[in-house]
C-alpha positions as CSV (number, residue, x, y, z in Angstrom):
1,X,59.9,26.0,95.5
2,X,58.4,23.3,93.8
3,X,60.1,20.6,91.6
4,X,58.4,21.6,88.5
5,X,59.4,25.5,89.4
6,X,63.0,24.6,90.4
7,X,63.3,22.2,87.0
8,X,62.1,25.0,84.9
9,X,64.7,27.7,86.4
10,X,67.4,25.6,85.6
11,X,66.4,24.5,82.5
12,X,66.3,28.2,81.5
13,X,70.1,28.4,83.2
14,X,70.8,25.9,80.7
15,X,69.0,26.7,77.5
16,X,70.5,30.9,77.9
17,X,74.0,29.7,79.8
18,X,73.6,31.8,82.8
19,X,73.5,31.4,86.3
20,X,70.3,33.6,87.9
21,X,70.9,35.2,91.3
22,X,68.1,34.4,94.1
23,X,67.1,32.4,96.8
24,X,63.1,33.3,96.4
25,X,61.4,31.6,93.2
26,X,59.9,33.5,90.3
27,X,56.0,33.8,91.2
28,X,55.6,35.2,87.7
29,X,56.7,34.3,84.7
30,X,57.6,38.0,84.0
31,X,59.9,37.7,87.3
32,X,61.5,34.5,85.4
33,X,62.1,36.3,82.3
34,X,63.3,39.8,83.6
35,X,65.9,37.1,85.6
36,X,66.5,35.1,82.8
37,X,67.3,38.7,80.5
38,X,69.4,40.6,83.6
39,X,71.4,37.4,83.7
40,X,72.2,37.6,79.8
41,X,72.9,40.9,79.7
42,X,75.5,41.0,82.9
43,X,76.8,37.4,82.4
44,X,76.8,37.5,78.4
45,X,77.8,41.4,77.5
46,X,78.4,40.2,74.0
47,X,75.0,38.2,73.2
48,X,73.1,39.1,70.3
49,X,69.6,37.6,71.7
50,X,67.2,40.3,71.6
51,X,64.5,40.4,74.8
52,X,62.3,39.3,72.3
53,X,64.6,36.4,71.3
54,X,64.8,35.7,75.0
55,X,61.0,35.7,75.6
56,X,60.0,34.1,73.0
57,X,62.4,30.9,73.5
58,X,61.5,31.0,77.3
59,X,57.6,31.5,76.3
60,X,58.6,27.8,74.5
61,X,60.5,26.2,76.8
62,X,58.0,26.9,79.8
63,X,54.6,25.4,77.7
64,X,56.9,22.4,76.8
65,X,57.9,21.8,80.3
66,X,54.5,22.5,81.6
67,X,52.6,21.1,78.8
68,X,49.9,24.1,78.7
69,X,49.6,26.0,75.2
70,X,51.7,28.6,74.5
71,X,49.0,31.2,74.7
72,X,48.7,30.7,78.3
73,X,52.3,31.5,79.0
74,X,52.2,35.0,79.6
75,X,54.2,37.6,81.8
76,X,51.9,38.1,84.2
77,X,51.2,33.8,84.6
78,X,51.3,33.0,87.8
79,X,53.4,29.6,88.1
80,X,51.3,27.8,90.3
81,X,47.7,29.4,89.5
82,X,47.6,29.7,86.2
83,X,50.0,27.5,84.6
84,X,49.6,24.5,87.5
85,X,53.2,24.2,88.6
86,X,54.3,22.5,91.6
């Protein structure tokens, strides 16, 4: 896993408050974000963030990080081919 990759899953630990379970890194950023919203709902029971809530803020987070627009931040991105992530 790449800096950039391993920097992005735990800034999405940090920015939801959750650990995310798995040794193999998201290739997808629908892999991330089906993580990121198992990991609220199991570790967070009580959170009121909607899977929309949760995408959209992750969609936000990942083109800041990145620095690609936000359009290009889709589920089906691929980290490394679409979005240039190391």
């Amino acid at each position: 896993m790449g800096l950039d990759l391993v920097e992005i899953v735990l800034e999405a630990e940090d920015e939801f408050n959750v650990n995310i379970d798995g040794r193999d890194p998201p290739l997808l950023v629908g892999d991330l974000l089906d993580a990121v919203i198992a990991s609220v709902r199991s570790q967070s029971p009580d959170s009121q963030l909607s899977d929309e809530d949760i995408w959209r803020r992750l969609q936000r987070m990942i083109s800041e990080q990145l620095g690609v627009p936000i359009q290009q931040v889709t589920p089906s991105a691929n980290f490394v081919t679409d979005l240039g992530c190391t």
